[in-house]
C-alpha positions in Angstrom: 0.0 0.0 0.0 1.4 3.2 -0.6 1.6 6.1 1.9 -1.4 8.2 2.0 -1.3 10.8 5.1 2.2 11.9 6.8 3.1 11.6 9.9 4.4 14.3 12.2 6.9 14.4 15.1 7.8 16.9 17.8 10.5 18.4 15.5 8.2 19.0 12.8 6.1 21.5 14.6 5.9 24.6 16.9 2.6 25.7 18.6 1.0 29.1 17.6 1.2 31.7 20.2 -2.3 32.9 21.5 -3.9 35.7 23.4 -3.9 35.2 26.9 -5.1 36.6 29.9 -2.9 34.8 32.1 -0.5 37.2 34.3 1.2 34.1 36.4 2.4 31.2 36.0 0.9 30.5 39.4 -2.4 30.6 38.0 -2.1 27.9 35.5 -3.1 24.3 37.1 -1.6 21.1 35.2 -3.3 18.8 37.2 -4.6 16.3 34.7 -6.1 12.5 34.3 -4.1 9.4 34.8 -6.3 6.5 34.8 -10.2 6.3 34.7 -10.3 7.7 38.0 -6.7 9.2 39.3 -6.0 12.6 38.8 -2.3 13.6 39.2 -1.0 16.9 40.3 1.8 16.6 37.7 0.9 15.5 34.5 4.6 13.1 34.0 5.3 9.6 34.8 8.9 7.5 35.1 9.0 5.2 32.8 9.1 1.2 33.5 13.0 0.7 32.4 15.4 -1.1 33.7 17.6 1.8 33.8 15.1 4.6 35.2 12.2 3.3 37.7 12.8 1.8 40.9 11.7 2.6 44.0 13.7 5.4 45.0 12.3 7.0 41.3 8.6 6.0 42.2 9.4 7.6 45.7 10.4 11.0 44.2 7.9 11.0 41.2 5.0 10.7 43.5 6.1 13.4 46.3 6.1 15.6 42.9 2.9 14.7 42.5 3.6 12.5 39.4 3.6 8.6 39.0 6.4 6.4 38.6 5.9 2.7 37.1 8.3 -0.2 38.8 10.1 -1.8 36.4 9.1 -5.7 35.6 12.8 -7.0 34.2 13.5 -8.9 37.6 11.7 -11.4 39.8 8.6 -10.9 40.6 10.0 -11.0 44.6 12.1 -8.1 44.3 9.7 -6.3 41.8 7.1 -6.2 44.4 9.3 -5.6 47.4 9.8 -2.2 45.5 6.5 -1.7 45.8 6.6 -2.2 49.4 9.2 0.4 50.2 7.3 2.9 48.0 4.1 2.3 49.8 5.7 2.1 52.9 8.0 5.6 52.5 7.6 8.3 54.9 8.5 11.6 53.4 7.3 15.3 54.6 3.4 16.2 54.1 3.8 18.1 50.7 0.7 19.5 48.7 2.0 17.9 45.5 1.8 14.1 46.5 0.2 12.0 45.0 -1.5 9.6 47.6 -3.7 6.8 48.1 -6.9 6.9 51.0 -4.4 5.9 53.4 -1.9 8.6 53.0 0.6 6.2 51.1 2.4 7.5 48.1 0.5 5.8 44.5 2.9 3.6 42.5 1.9 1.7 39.4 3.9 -1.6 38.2 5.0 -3.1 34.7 3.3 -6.6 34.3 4.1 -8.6 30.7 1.6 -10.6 29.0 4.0 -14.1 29.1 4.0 -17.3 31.4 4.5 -14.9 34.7 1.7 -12.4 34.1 -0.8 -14.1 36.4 1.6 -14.8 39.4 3.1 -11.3 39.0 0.0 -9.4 39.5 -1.0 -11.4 42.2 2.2 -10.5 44.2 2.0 -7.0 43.2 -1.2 -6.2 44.1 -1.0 -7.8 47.4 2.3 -5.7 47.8 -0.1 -2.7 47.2 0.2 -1.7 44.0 -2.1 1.0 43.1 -1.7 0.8 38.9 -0.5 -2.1 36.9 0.6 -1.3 33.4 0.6 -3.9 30.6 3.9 -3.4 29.1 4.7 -4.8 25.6 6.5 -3.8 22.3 3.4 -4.2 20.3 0.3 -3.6 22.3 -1.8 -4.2 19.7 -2.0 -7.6 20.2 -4.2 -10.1 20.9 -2.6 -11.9 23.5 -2.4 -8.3 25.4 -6.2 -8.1 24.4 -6.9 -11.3 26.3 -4.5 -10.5 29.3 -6.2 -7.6 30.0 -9.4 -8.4 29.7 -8.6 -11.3 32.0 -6.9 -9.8 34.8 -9.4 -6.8 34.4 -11.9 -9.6 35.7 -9.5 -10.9 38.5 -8.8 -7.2 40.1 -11.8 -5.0 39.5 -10.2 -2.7 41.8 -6.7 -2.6 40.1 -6.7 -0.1 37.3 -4.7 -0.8 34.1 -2.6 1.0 31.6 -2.3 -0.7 28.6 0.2 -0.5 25.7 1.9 0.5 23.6 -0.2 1.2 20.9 0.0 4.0 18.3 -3.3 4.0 16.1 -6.8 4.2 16.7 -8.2 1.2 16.2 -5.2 -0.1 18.8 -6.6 2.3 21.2 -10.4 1.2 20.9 -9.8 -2.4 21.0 -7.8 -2.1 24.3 -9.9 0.2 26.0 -13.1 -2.3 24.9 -10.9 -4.8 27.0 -11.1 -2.8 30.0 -8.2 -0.5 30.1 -8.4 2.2 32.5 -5.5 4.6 30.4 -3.7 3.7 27.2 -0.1 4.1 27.0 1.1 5.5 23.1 4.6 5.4 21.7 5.6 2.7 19.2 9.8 3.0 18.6 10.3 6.9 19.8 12.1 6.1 22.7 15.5 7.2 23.7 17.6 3.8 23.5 14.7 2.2 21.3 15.6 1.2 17.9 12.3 -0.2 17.0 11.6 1.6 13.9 14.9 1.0 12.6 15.4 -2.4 12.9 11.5 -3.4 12.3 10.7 -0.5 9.9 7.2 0.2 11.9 5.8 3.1 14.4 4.2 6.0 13.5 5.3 9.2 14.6 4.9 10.5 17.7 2.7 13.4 17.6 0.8 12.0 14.8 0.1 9.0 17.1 -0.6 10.6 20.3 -3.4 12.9 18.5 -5.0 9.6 16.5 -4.9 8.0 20.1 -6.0 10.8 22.0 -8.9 11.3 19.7 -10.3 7.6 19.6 -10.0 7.4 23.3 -11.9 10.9 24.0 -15.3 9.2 23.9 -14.7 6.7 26.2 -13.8 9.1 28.6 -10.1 7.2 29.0 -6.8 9.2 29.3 -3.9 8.8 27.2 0.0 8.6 27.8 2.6 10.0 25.6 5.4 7.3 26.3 8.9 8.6 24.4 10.3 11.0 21.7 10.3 13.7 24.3 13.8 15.4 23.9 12.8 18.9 25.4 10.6 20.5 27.8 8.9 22.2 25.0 8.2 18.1 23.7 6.0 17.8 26.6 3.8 20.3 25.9 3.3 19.4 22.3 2.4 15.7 23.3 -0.1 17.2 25.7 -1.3 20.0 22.7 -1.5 17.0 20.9 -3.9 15.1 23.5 -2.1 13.3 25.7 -2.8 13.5 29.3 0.2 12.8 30.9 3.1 11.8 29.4 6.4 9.3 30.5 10.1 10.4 30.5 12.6 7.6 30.6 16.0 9.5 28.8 15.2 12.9 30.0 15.8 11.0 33.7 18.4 8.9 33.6 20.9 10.8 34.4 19.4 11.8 37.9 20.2 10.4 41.6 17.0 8.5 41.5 17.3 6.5 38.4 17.9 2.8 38.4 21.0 3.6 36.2 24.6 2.6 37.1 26.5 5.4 38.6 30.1 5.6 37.3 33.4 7.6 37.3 35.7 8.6 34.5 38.0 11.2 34.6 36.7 13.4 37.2 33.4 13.0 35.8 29.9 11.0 36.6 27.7 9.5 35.0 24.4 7.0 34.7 25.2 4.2 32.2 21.2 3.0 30.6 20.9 -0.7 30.0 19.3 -0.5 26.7 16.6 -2.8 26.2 13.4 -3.1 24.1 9.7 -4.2 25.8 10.1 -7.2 24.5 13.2 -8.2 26.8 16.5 -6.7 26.3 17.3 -8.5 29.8 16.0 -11.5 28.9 18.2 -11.4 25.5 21.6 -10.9 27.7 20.3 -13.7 30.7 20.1 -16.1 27.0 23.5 -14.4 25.9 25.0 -15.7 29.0 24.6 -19.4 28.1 25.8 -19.0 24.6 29.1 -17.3 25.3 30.8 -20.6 23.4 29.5 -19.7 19.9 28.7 -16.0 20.2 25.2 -16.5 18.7 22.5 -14.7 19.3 19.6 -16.5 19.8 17.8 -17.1 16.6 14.8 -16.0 17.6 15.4 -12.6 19.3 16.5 -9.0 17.3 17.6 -6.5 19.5 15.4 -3.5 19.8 17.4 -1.1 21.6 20.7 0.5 22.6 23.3 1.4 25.6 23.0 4.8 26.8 25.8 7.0 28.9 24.1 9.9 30.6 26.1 13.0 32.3 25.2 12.8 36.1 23.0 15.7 36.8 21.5 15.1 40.7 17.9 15.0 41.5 15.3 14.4 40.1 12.7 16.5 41.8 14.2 20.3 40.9 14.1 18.3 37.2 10.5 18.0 37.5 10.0 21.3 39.1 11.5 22.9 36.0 9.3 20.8 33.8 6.0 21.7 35.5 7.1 25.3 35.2 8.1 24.9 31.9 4.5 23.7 31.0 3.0 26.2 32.8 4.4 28.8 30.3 3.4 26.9 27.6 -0.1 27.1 28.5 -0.1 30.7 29.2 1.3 31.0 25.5 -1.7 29.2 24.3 -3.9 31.3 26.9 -5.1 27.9 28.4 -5.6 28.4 32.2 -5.6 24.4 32.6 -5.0 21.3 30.6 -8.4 20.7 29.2 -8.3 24.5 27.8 -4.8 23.9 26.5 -6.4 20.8 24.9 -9.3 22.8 23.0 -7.1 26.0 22.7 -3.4 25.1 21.3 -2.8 25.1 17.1 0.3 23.6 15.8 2.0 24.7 12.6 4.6 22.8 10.5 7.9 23.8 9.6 10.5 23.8 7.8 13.7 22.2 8.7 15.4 25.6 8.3 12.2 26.6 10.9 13.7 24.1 12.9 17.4 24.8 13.0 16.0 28.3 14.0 14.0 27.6 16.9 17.7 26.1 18.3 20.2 29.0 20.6 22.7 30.4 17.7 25.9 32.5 17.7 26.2 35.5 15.6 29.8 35.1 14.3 30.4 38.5 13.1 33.6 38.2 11.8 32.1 35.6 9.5 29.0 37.1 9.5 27.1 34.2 9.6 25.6 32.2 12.2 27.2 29.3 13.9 25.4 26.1 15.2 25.7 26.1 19.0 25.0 23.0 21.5 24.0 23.9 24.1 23.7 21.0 26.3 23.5 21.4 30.3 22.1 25.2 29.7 25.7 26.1 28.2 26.3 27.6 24.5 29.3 25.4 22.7 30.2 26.7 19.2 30.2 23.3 16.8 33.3 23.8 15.0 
């Protein structure tokens, strides 16, 4: 079939400056929708790697009044003793966290749809898990269509995000099944290679607004899950009708992250275990055993990459800055709140040359040109 529509992602657009009435961003609320029935005070999850989302990560996510999803690349033992310490964590009465009826920070948990779904969930929910998400590469599935409508069954109370999907059909068929939230973001992530390896995805804003739109009737929420590279990324996925969306790169280097700290040179940083939804931890436990003929195993393509990652600290002034950040992008639409932001915000396209000059550049006027800057970790660098 050949292509009929195009597909846009956060680099192909800007959003159109409005009128607005707003003064402060202190009058701006980003409280939004998680699940069918959870509203969180900050509209940004952790996302369920390896590398980013423990429970130290759920810890600090939730006393920002965000959500942070455990992880399920480990035993289900230890995956659900995480859970404990996050439900169990005493931290300082703050207006921002998000908390259950008992006063106990919320924490969601990554379930997969293989042989140890059923006994997982079990042990996660009786460790007090508040959210489990169905995590797998391809949520468009039918084997994730049958999990969740089974366990939907077995835990009326549990609610479920289900994903990832990136069209609407994927996103009606799911929430049919019972899902509670619907997770979007098929090969965008940070260390994902999906789209290169398997040629399929769609792009990221394109998919959140298809998403966003099917699910509207039905009154379910949707997540932007990766492709988010900037602050500004975060309100575009929301402009686009997201929810909420997850941050999984944009966190790894912080204290909190499940990352491996290291040292060279004078200098820290987080090393990211890349790895794809469909197991990169399961592909190195297989590696293991066939170290003798340095074969892959034929049945497994990997779907993802390694990631080094300056150390930059916390998390929470991270996700202070965020939240701010948002805040202004609302006023810029003249939205007061997400649902105005939602009815209110216009993208346009742009060029690439409309890209290259919404980047910080140098006025070299001894050249009298412009030179490319980076400016990583809020410093200009001239690109020679």
């Amino acid at each position: 079939m050949i292509p009929t529509r195009k597909g846009f992602a956060f680099d192909d657009v800007l959003l159109v400056p409005k009128k607005t009435h707003v003064t402060s961003r202190t009058e701006v609320s980003i409280k939004s929708m998680l699940v069918r029935d959870i509203t969180v005070n900050t509209p940004i999850l952790s996302a369920n790697t390896t590398w980013c989302t423990e429970s130290a990560m759920a810890i600090a996510m939730a006393a920002a009044g965000g959500l942070g999803v455990i992880h399920r690349m480990c035993s289900i033992s230890y995956q659900s003793d995480e859970i404990r310490k996050v439900k169990n964590s005493k931290i300082a009465n703050t207006e921002n966290a998000l908390r259950d009826r008992n006063g106990r920070l919320l924490v969601a948990a990554a379930i997969g749809t293989n042989h140890d779904y059923a006994e997982r969930s079990v042990s996660l929910v009786e460790a007090g898990a508040d959210i489990l998400v169905i995590d797998v590469a391809h949520g468009h599935s039918q084997q994730a269509i049958d999990v969740l409508r089974e366990l939907k069954q077995r835990f009326p109370d549990i609610r479920f995000i289900a994903g990832n999907v990136a069209t609407a059909d994927a996103t009606r068929e799911l929430i049919e099944a019972g899902a509670d939230a619907i997770k979007v973001g098929i090969g965008p992530g940070s260390v994902c290679t999906t789209r290169i390896v398997t040629g399929a995805g769609v792009p990221q804003v394109t998919a959140i607004h298809e998403c966003a739109t099917a699910a509207r009737p039905y009154g379910i929420p949707t997540i932007a899950d990766g492709g988010i590279k900037t602050w500004g990324d975060i309100a575009k996925a929301i402009a686009a009708g997201a929810d909420t969306v997850m941050l999984g790169g944009m966190l790894a280097g912080t204290t909190e992250s499940a990352a491996s700290l290291v040292e060279k040179d004078g200098q820290k940083f987080k090393v990211s275990d890349g790895f794809s939804t469909l197991g990169m931890k399961h592909y190195r436990e297989v590696k293991s055993n066939v170290q003798a003929d340095k074969k892959k195993p034929d049945n497994y393509a990997s779907e993802g990459i390694e990631m080094v990652t300056p150390y930059i600290g916390d998390v929470t002034p991270l996700i202070d800055e965020a939240s701010a950040a948002l805040r202004s992008a609302l006023s810029y639409s003249g939205a007061r709140n997400l649902s105005e932001f939602h009815s209110q915000a216009e993208f346009i396209e742009i060029t690439p040359s409309g890209y290259q000059e919404s980047k910080p550049h140098i006025y070299d006027r001894h050249f009298n040109t412009y030179q490319k800057s980076d400016y990583k970790d809020g410093i200009y660098r001239n690109i020679q």
